[in-house]
Residue frames relative to the residue before (quaternion, step in Angstrom):
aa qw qx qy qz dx dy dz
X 1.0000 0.0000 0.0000 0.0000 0.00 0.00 0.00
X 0.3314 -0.7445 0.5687 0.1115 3.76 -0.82 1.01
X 0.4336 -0.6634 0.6003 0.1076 3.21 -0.91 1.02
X 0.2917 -0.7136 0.6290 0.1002 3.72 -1.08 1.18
X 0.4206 -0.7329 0.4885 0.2177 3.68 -0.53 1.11
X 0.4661 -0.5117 0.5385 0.4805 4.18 -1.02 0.07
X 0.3921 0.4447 -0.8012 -0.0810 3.78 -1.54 -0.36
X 0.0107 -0.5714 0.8188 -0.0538 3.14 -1.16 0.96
X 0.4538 -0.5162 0.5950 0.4167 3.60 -1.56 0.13
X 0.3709 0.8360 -0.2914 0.2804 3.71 1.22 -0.26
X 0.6993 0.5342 0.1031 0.4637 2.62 0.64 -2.11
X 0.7498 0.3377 -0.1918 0.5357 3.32 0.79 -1.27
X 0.7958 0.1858 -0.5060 0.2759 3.65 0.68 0.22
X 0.3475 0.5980 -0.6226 0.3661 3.30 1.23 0.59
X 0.7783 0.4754 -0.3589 0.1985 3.77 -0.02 0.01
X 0.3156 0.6336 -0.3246 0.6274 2.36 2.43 -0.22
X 0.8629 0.2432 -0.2269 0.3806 3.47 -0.61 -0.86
X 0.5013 0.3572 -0.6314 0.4717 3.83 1.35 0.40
X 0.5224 0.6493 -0.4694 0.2918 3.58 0.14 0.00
X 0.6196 0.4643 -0.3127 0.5503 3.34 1.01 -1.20
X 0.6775 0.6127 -0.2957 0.2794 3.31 0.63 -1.40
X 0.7285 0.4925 -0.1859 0.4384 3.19 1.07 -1.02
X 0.6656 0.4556 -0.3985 0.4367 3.48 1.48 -0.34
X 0.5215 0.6534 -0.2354 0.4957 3.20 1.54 -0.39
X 0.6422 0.3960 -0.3624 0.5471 3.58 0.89 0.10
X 0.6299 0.3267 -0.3493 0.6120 3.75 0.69 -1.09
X 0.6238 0.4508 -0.5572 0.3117 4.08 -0.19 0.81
X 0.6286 0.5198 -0.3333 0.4728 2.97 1.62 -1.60
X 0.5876 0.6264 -0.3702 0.3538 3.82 0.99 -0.58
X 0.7116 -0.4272 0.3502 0.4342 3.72 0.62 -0.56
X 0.6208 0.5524 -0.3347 0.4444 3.48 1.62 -0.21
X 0.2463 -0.7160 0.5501 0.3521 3.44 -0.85 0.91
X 0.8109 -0.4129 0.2294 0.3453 3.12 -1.86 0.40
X 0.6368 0.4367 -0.4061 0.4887 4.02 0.44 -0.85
X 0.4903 0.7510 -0.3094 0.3161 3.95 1.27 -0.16
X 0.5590 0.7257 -0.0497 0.3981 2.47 1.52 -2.18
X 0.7721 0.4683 -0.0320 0.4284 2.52 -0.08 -2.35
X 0.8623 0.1300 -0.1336 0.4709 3.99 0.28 -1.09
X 0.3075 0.6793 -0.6301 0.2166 3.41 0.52 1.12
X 0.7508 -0.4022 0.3200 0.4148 3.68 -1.43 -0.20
X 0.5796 0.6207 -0.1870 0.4937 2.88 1.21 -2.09
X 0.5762 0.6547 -0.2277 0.4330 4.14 0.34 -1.29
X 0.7317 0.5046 -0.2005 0.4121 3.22 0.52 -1.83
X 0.6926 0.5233 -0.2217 0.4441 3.11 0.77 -2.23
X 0.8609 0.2658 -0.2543 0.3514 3.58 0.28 -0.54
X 0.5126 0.4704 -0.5722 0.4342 3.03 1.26 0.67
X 0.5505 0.6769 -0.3905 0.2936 3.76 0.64 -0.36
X 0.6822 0.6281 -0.1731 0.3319 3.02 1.72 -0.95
X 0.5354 0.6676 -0.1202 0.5032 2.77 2.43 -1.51
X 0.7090 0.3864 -0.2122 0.5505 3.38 1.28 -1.17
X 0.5494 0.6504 -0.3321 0.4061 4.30 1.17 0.28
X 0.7281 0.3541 -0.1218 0.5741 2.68 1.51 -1.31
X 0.4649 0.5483 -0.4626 0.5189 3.78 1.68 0.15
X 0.5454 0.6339 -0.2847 0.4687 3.80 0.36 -0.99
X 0.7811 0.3777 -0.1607 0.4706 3.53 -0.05 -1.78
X 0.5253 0.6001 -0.2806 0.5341 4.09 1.42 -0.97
X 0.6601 0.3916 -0.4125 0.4906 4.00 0.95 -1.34
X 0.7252 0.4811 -0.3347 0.3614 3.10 0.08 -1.32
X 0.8066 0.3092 -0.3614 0.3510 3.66 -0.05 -0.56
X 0.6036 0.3870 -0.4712 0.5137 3.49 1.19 0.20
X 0.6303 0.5512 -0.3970 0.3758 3.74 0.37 0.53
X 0.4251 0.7191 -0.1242 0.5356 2.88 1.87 -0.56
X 0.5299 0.6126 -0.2142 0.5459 3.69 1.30 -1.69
Protein backbone atom coordinates (compact mmCIF):
# COMPACT_ATOMS: atom_id res chain seq x y z
CA UNK A 1 0.00 0.00 0.00
CA UNK A 2 1.51 3.54 -1.01
CA UNK A 3 1.32 6.26 1.17
CA UNK A 4 -0.19 9.73 -0.28
CA UNK A 5 2.18 12.62 0.73
CA UNK A 6 0.51 16.18 2.49
CA UNK A 7 0.72 19.32 -0.13
CA UNK A 8 -1.81 21.24 1.31
CA UNK A 9 -1.29 25.10 0.87
CA UNK A 10 -1.69 24.53 4.73
CA UNK A 11 1.12 22.72 5.46
CA UNK A 12 3.31 24.78 3.41
CA UNK A 13 2.64 27.83 5.44
CA UNK A 14 3.07 26.28 8.63
CA UNK A 15 6.64 25.66 7.59
CA UNK A 16 6.93 28.85 6.47
CA UNK A 17 6.08 30.53 9.58
CA UNK A 18 8.13 27.71 11.70
CA UNK A 19 10.88 29.21 9.97
CA UNK A 20 10.17 32.73 10.83
CA UNK A 21 9.34 31.47 14.16
CA UNK A 22 12.45 29.95 14.72
CA UNK A 23 14.47 32.99 13.64
CA UNK A 24 12.51 34.90 15.93
CA UNK A 25 13.37 32.96 18.94
CA UNK A 26 17.30 32.77 18.41
CA UNK A 27 16.86 36.91 18.38
CA UNK A 28 14.52 37.02 21.30
CA UNK A 29 17.43 34.78 22.85
CA UNK A 30 20.40 37.16 22.58
CA UNK A 31 21.26 36.54 18.88
CA UNK A 32 21.34 39.44 16.66
CA UNK A 33 19.59 39.08 13.48
CA UNK A 34 22.57 38.40 10.70
CA UNK A 35 23.11 35.51 13.62
CA UNK A 36 19.73 34.23 13.23
CA UNK A 37 19.48 34.25 9.80
CA UNK A 38 23.19 32.55 9.12
CA UNK A 39 23.30 29.97 11.68
CA UNK A 40 23.55 26.12 10.80
CA UNK A 41 20.40 25.23 12.65
CA UNK A 42 18.50 28.35 10.29
CA UNK A 43 20.05 26.94 7.19
CA UNK A 44 19.04 23.23 7.88
CA UNK A 45 15.56 24.23 8.20
CA UNK A 46 15.38 26.30 5.58
CA UNK A 47 16.44 23.56 3.12
CA UNK A 48 13.71 21.59 4.42
CA UNK A 49 11.08 24.51 3.81
CA UNK A 50 12.50 24.82 0.31
CA UNK A 51 12.17 20.39 -0.16
CA UNK A 52 8.98 20.36 0.84
CA UNK A 53 8.32 23.66 -1.58
CA UNK A 54 9.80 21.81 -4.73
CA UNK A 55 8.09 18.34 -3.93
CA UNK A 56 4.44 20.81 -3.41
CA UNK A 57 5.49 22.35 -7.31
CA UNK A 58 5.87 19.35 -8.81
CA UNK A 59 2.93 17.49 -7.54
CA UNK A 60 0.61 20.26 -8.29
CA UNK A 61 1.76 20.30 -11.91
CA UNK A 62 1.45 16.85 -12.11
CA UNK A 63 -2.66 17.41 -11.13
Amino acid sequence: MKKKAIFSPFVLILDIGILVFWIVLQVYLGYSWKEAIFSGSTWLLFLAVLAYVSSFIRYHKRK
